[in-house]
N, C-alpha and C positions, 0 to 999 in steps of 0.2 A: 510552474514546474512541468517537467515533463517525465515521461517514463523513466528516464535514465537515473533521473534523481533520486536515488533508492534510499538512501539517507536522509535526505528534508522529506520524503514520502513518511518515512517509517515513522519520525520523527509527529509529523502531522496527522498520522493515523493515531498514534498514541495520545493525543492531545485527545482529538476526535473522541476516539472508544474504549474508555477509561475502563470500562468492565468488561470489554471484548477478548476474550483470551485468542489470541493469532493464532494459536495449534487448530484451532478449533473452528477456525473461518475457511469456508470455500474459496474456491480461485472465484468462481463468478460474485460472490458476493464482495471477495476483496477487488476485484476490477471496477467494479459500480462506486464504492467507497471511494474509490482513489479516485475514480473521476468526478466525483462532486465533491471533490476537498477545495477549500475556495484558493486559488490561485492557481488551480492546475490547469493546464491549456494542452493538451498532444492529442493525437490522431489515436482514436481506439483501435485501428490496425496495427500500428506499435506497438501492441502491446502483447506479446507472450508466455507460455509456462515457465521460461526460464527466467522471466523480469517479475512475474508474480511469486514465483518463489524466490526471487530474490531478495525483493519488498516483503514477504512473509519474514525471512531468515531476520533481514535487520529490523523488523517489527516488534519479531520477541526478542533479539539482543538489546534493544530500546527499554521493551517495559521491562526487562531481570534486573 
């Protein structure tokens, strides 16, 4: 996976952190999360405010 995949992210975050409410997650703490989700592989410079909230956004449209 990589940054862009903001849908197989949100998807595999939700798996992940079944009692995590996403409103409630830091951008740095969801950056760490999604880099150790197993399959992800991209450059941590890829990655910013707008890809984190974006991944946030479809995170909580996943678990509603």
């Amino acid at each position: 996976m990589k940054w862009t995949d903001i849908n197989d992210i949100a998807i595999e975050l939700t798996d992940a952190y079944p009692d995590k409410d996403p409103l409630k997650v830091n951008f740095v703490d969801l950056r760490d999360w999604v880099m150790a989700l197993p399959g992800f592989n991209d450059d941590p410079k890829h990655c910013g405010e707008k890809i984190l909230e974006a991944i946030q956004q479809a995170w909580i449209d996943e678990a509603s």
